[in-house]
C-alpha atoms as one frame of an Amber mdcrd trajectory, in Angstrom:
protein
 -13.483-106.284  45.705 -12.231-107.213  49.162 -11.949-106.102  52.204  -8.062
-107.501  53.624  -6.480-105.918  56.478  -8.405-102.666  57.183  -8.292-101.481
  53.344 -10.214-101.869  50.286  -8.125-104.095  47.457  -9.639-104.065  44.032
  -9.766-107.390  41.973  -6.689-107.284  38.765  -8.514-107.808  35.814  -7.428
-108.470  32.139  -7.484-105.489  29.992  -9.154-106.222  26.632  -7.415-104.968
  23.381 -10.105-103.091  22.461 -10.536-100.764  26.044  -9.107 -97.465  25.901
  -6.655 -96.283  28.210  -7.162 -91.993  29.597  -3.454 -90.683  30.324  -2.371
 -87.067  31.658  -0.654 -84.702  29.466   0.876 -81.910  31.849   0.903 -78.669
  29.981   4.757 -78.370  30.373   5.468 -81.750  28.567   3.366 -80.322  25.983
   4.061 -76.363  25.582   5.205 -76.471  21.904   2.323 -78.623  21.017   2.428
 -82.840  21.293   5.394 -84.501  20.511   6.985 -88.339  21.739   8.093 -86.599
  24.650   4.609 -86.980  26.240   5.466 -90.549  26.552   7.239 -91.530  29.036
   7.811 -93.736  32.216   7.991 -92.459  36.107   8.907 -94.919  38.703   9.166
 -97.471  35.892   5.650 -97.209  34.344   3.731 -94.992  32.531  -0.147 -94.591
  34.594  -3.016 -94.512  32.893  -6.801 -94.680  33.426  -8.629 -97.735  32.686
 -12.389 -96.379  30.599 -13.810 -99.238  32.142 -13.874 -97.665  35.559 -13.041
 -93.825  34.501 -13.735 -90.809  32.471 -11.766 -88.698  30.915 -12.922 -85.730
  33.098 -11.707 -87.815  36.734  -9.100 -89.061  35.384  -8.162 -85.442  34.635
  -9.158 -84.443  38.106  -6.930 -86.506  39.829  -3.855 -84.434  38.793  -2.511
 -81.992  41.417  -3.827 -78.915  39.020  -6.169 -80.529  36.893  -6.100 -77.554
  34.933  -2.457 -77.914  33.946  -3.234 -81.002  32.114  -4.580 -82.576  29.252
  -5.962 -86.241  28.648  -4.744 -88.619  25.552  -6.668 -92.112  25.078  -4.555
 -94.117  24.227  -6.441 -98.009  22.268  -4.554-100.839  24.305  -4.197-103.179
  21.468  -2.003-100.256  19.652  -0.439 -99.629  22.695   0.417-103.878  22.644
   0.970-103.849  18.875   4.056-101.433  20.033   7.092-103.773  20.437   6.854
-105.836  23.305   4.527-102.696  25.837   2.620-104.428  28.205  -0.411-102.851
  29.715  -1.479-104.016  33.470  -4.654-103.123  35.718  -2.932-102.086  38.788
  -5.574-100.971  41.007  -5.181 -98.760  43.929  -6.783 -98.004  46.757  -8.223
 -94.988  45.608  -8.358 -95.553  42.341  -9.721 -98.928  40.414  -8.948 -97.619
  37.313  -5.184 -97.558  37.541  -2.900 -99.544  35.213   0.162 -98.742  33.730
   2.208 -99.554  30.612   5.768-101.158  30.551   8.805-101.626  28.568   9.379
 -98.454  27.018  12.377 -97.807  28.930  13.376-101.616  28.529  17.140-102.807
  28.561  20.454-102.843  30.650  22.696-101.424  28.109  21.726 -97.590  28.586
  22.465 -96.431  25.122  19.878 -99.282  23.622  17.776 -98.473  26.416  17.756
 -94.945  25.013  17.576 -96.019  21.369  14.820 -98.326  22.385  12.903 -95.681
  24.395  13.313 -93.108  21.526  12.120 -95.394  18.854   8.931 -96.666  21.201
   7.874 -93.067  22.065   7.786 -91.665  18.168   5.748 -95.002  17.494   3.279
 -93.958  19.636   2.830 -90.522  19.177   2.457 -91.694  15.140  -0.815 -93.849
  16.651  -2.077 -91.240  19.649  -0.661 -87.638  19.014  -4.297 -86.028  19.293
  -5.799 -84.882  23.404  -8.897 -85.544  23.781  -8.842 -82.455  26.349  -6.179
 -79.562  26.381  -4.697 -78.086  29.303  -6.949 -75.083  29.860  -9.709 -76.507
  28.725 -12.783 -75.705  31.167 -13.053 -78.023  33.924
């Protein structure tokens, strides 16, 4: 870790296939129980927790409600086995865990994009449908 400028900048480290990845599930994405639909991109990645430097219980308590949400872990060599995903440590300043998958929304033709995204999301819920915590579970 170093201190640059003022502010605290974590080191990027390589993500081993075998680490597990701790994502948010907001209960909304979820109401009629897990689908593909939980998988998706904001701002061009999809942010996840790195169990190297989290739990599943802070990761969950980063969210805005934390009792709105859920957690999935997500294996990052199934998450690389998917197509081309990449997964990234992208630290930040307040939280060292964060890293974030790419490529499910891959593409400048926007119906292939969609085609591609569609196909990528039902691949992964077939290898991480199950939370490991429910939204409403006690905090």
């Amino acid at each position: 870790m170093a201190l640059q400028g003022g502010t605290l900048n974590w080191p990027v480290e390589h993500i081993p296939d075998p680490d597990h990845l701790f994502m948010r599930v907001h209960r909304e994405i979820i109401r009629d129980g897990p689908s593909p639909a939980m998988f998706k991109e904001q701002g061009g990645s999809m942010s996840t927790d790195w169990d190297k430097y989290s739990s599943p219980e802070v990761t969950r308590g980063r969210a805005k409600s934390p009792i709105d949400n859920g957690i999935l872990v997500l294996e990052v060599g199934g998450i690389r086995g998917v197509e081309d995903l990449e997964v990234d440590h992208v630290p930040l300043l307040q939280n060292q865990a964060h890293s974030q998958v790419t490529g499910i929304e891959k593409g400048d033709d926007p119906r292939a994009r969609k085609v591609r995204k569609d196909r990528i999301r039902v691949k992964l819920f077939q290898l991480f449908r199950d939370l490991l915590i429910n939204p409403g579970d006690p905090l």
